[in-house]
N, C-alpha and C positions, 0 to 999 in steps of 0.2 A: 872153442869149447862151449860148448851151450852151459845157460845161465838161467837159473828160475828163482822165482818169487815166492816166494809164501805168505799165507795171512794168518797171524795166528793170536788165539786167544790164552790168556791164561791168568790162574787165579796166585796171586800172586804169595798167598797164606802159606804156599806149600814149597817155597822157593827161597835160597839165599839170591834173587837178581834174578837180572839175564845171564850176567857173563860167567863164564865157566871158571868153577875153581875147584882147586881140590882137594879129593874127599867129603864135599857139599855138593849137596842137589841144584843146582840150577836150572834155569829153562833150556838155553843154549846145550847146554853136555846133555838132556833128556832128550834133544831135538839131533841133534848129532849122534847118540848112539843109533837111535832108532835108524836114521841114514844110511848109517853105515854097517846094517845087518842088511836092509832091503837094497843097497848098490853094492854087494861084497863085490863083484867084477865089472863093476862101474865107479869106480870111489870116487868120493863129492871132498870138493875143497871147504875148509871152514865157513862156517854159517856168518856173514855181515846184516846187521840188524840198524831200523830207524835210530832207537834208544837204549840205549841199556841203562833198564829200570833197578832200582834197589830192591833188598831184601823187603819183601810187604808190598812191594806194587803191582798191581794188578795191569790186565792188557785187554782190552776189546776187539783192537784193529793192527798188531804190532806188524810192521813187514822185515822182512829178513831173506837173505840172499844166499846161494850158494852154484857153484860151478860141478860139473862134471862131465868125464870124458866124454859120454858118447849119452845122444838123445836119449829122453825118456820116453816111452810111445803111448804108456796108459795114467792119465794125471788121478781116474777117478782110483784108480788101483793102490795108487803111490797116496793117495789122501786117507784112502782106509787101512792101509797097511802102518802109515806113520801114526794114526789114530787108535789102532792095535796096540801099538810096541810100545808111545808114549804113557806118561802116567794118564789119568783120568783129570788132574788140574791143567792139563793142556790139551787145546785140541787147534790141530790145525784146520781150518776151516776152505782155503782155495789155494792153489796155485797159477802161475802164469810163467808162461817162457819170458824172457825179458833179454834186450839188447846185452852183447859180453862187457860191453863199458858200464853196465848198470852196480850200483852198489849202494844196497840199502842204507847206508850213512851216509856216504861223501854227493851222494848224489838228491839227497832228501833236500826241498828247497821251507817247509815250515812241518811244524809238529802240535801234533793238538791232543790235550789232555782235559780231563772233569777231578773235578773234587767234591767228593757226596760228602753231606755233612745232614744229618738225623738232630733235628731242632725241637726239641721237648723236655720236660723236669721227668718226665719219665721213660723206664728204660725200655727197651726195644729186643727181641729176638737176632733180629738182622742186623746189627749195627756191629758185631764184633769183628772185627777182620773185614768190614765191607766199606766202611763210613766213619765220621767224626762225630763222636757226640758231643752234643751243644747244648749244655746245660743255663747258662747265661742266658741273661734276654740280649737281644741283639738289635739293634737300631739297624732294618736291613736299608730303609729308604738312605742312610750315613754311609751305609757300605755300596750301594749302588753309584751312590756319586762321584765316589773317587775312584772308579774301573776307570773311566773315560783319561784321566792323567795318566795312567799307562800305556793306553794304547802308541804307539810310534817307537823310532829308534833311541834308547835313553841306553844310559851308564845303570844296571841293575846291582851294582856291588853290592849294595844296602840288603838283597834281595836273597843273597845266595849265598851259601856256607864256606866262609871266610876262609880254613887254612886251605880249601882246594883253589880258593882265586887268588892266591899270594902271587905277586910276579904277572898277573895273566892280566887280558883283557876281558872288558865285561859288560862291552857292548852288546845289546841282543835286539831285534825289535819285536815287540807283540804285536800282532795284526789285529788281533781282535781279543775281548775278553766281554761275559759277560752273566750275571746272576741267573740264575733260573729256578721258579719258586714249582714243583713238580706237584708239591700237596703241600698243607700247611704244617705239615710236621719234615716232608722231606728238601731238601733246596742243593743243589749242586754249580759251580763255579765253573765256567766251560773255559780253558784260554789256550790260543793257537801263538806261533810266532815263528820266529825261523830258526830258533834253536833254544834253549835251555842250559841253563848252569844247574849246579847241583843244587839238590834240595832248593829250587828255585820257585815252583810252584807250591813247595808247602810252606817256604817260608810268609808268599806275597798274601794267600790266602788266610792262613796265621796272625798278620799282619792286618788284614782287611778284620778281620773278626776283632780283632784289638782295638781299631777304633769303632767298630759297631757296638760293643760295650763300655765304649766311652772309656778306653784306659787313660787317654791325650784329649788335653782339651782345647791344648791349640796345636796340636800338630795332626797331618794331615800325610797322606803316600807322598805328595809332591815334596814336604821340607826331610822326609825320609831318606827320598832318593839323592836327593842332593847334599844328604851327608856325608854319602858312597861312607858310611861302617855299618856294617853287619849289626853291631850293638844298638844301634837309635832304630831297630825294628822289631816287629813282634815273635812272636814264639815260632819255631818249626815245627809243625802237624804231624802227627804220625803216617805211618804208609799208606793204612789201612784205606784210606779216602782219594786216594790218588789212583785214575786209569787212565795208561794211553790210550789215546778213542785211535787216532787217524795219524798215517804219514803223508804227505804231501809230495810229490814229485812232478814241478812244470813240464822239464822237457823228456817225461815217460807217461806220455797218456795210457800205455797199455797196462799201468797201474791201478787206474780206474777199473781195470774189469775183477779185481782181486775184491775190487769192497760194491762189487754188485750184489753181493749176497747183503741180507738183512745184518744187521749191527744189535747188537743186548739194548 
């Protein structure tokens, strides 16, 4: 049964998630209706996705998977056709045929997100639904130093919303993380890893602006982590600053050809 890949973008303002629920708008059920008018005698099996983002998150590079019976012969057809039928907050941008063992979850090896954060006493047109506003002054040279202690394989408990890790493990490792000052009003928080718990990255970044306003004066990410509670860290961010940029997959290089097109 042939298997294809999607790239898809979407804003995430217009959306309860990804995952389909019902009588709510989702990404997923907007992505799967449109499918399943344009394969009415080819029907596609459920859409499998990198992440499944919450209500308010936004997607740059999201990938997502699905099967169907019999080959697709025109990809630019099937891109403008799904671009038709979906709402206008989503667009899918490329697809690719992909091995039948491929599966945009289980097969993803890291995941990389940005956190926009709009840094000024005064207010902004573009900051509603797009970014974090950051009214405080922020010590960002305080916030830089303590990326580097995250980076590797740690216990993130401290990190990520408590009643969902009850029971669970919460090992994760971050590959990389790092500040990025875009303009002196705008600054965004780039971090990759091989997987994510919930509200994980809005908690760390949350948490990183906590000590950039000097909430602690003697604690730091490192005596955070190593309290593994949820409570000895900073605030959770809203959605609105949160976008999956990129999925990762080692051993499917033909996933590379999905994010050949330009990225926002």
């Amino acid at each position: 049964m042939p298997n294809y890949a999607l790239l898809v973008e979407y804003d995430g303002t217009h959306f309860n998630g990804w995952q389909k629920q019902k009588n709510l708008p989702t990404v997923q059920s907007s992505i799967e209706s449109a499918l399943a008018i344009i394969l009415r005698k080819n029907p596609a099996s459920r859409l499998s996705v990198a992440g499944r983002t919450d209500t308010g998150v936004h997607a740059l590079g999201m990938v997502c998977n699905f099967k169907t019976e019999n080959p697709i012969p025109n990809f630019h057809k099937l891109l403008v056709s799904l671009n038709a039928l979906t709402p206008n907050a989503v667009s899918v941008k490329n697809v690719v045929e992909v091995p039948a063992e491929f599966h945009a979850r289980f097969s993803c090896t890291g995941r990389e997100y940005i956190y926009k954060l709009y840094y000024s006493k005064y207010e902004s047109s573009f900051v509603e639904g797009r970014a974090f506003w950051v009214k405080s002054h922020i010590n960002w040279e305080k916030v830089e130093k303590q990326l580097q202690v995250l980076v590797g394989e740690k216990d993130f408990r401290s990190l990520t919303k408590a009643k969902s890790m009850a029971g669970k493990r919460a090992i994760r490792e971050i590959l990389a993380i790092q500040l990025e000052k875009l303009t002196p009003e705008w600054y965004q928080i780039r971090i990759r890893a091989n997987g994510f718990m919930h509200n994980m990255v809005r908690i760390t970044v949350g948490t990183l602006l906590d000590i950039g306003k000097g909430r602690w004066e003697s604690r730091s990410i490192d005596s955070i982590l190593e309290e593994k509670n949820r409570t000895q860290a900073g605030v959770t961010l809203p959605p609105d600053g949160l976008y999956f940029v990129r999925a990762y997959y080692e051993d499917h290089p033909e996933i590379h050809e999905l994010y050949k097109i330009p990225l926002p």
